[in-house]
N, C-alpha and C positions, 0 to 999 in steps of 0.2 A: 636886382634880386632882393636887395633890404627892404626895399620899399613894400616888394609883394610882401616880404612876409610880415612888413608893420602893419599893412593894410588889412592881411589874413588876421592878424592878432584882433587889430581892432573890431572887425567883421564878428570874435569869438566872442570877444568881451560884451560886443554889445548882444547880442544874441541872449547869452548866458543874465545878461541885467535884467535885456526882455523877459527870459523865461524866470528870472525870481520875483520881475513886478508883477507878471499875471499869475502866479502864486500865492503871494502877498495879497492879491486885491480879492481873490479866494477865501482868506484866514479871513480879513479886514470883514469882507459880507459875512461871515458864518459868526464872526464877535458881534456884530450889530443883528444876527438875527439871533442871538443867544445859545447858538445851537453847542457852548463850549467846544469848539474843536482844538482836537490835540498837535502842540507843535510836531509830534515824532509821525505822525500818519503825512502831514507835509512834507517831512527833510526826504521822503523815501522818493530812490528812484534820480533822488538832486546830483545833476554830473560834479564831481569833486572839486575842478572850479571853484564852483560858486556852493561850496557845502554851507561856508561859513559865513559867506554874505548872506544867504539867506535864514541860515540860523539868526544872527544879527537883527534882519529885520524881522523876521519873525516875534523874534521874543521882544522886540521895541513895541511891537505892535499888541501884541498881546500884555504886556506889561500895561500898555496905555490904554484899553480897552478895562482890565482891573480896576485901576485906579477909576475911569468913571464910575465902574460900578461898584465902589467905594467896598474892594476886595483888594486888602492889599497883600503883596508878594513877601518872600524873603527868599534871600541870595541862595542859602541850604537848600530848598527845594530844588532848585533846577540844577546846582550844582552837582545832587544827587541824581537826578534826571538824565543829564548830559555830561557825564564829567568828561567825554571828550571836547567838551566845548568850557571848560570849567574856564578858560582865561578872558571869553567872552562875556561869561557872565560876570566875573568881575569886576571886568574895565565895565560895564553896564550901569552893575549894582553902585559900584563906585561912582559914575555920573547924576545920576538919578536918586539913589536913596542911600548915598555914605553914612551922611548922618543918623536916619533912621535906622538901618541895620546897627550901627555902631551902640545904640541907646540901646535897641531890644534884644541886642547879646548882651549886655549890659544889666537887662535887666533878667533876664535868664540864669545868667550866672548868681546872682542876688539868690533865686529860688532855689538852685540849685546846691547855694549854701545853708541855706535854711535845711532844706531836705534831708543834707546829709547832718546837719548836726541835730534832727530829729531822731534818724535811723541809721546813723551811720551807712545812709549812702543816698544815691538820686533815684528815686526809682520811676519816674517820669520816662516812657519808652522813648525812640528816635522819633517817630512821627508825634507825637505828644510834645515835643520839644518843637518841634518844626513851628504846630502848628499854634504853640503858646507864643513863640518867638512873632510867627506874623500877626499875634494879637494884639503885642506889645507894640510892636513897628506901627500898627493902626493908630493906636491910642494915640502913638506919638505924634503921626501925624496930624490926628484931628483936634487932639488936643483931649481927648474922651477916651472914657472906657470900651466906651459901646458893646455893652456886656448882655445884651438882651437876646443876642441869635448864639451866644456862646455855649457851651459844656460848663456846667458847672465849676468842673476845677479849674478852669480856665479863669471865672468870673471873678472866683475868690484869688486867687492872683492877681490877676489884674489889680482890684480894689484893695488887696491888701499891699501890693507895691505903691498903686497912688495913698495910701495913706502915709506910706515910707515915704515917699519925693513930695511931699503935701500938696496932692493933686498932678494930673496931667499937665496942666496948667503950666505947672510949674520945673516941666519935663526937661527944657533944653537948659539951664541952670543944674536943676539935678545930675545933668549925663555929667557933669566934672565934680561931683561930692567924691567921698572917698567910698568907696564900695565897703570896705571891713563897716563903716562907721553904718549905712544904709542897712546892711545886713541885721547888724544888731539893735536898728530902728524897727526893722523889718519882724525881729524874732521878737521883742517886747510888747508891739501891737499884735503881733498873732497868741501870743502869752494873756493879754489884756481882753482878746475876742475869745479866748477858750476858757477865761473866768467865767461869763454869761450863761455856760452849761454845764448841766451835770457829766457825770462820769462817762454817760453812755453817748452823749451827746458830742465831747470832746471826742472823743473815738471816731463820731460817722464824719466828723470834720476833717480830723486828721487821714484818714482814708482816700477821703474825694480829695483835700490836696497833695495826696501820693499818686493821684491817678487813677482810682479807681471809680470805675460807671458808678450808676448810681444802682444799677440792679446787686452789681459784683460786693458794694457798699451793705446792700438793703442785709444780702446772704451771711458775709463775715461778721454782722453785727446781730446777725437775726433780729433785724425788724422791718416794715414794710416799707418800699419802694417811699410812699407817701409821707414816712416819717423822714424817709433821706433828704426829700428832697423842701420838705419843712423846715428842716434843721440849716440846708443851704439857704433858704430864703430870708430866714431870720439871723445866720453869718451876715449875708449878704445887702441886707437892712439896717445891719448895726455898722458894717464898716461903710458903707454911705454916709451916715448920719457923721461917722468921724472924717469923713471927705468935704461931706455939704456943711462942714463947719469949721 
């Protein structure tokens, strides 16, 4: 009678692996034909078994699929996505990008000093964070800004943290500085880039690094779009220039 029911077990288990690898090879085809497919339209319908194996491979798969397409993840994302799978993504993020996640919280919280000692507070929204955060984790990986497909206030972050950690470059060194001491590296060169312009000027910078579009920017400062986003390119050419140097 043991036997049958080891046999019956084994018969379920494998069954249930069948049915997440031809799941899996589903997700796997629709990332190589770029059609973005969403892990949640996959888990549905998955007998409870196998909810979490196949979450697992799912998001391994999709995880590695990103990274070729040199789009990288942070752990916030999916942990918001899935927080009943929140321990999965964990143990995950922790195999795969410990270190990265750990720099670009790291380097968020930095911003997120600065911010409040502008305005006495962060006013950067939860998705705005998210997505500064995987911007950072990128940098860190590649060693780069890679500031070119970005939002502007993102750019200007970016390049004004690598001016704080003197360059990407010099990223995995920086993650052990002291953070108060980066902060206040961090608020002297944004002090230093806000000499370059006048009054009104200082204003549309400070804006777009609190988070706002460049429309939302153009309206509170009343000038056009094309001034906003001048004012950003010419930030964004002077803190290069203290980067490429």
């Amino acid at each position: 009678m043991q036997d049958a029911n080891v046999d019956r077990e084994r018969k379920i288990n494998l069954e249930l692996r069948t049915l997440v690898d031809q799941i899996c090879d589903r997700f796997e085809h629709a990332c190589r034909a770029d059609e973005h497919p969403r892990l949640e339209s996959y888990l549905e319908g998955c007998p409870e078994p196998a909810e979490i194996l196949l979450f697992r491979e799912l998001l391994l798969s999709e995880l590695e699929s990103r990274q070729r397409n040199t789009d990288w993840p942070v752990a916030d994302d999916y942990r918001a996505r899935f927080p009943k799978y929140a321990s999965v993504v964990n143990e995950i993020f922790a195999e795969k990008f410990d270190e990265d996640e750990r720099f670009a919280t790291r380097c968020l919280q930095l911003v997120e000093m600065v911010q409040t000692n502008l305005d006495g507070k962060s006013p950067l929204a939860n998705r705005q964070k998210v997505d500064l955060k995987m911007a950072f984790a990128t940098a860190y990986r590649t060693r780069d800004a890679g500031r070119a497909s970005l939002p502007a206030e993102y750019r200007l972050w970016l390049l004004l943290v690598g001016c704080a950690i003197g360059g990407f470059q010099s990223a995995p060194s920086a993650a052990k500085a002291d953070t108060v001491e980066l902060s206040s590296q961090l608020e002297n060169i944004l002090n230093d880039l806000l000499e370059h312009f006048s009054n009104k000027r200082c204003d549309i910078v400070l804006a777009v690094l609190r988070g706002f579009s460049v429309n939302d920017t153009a309206q509170q400062n009343r000038v056009s779009n094309r001034t906003v986003r001048w004012t950003c390119r010419t930030a964004e050419d002077l803190l290069q220039a203290v980067n490429d140097g």
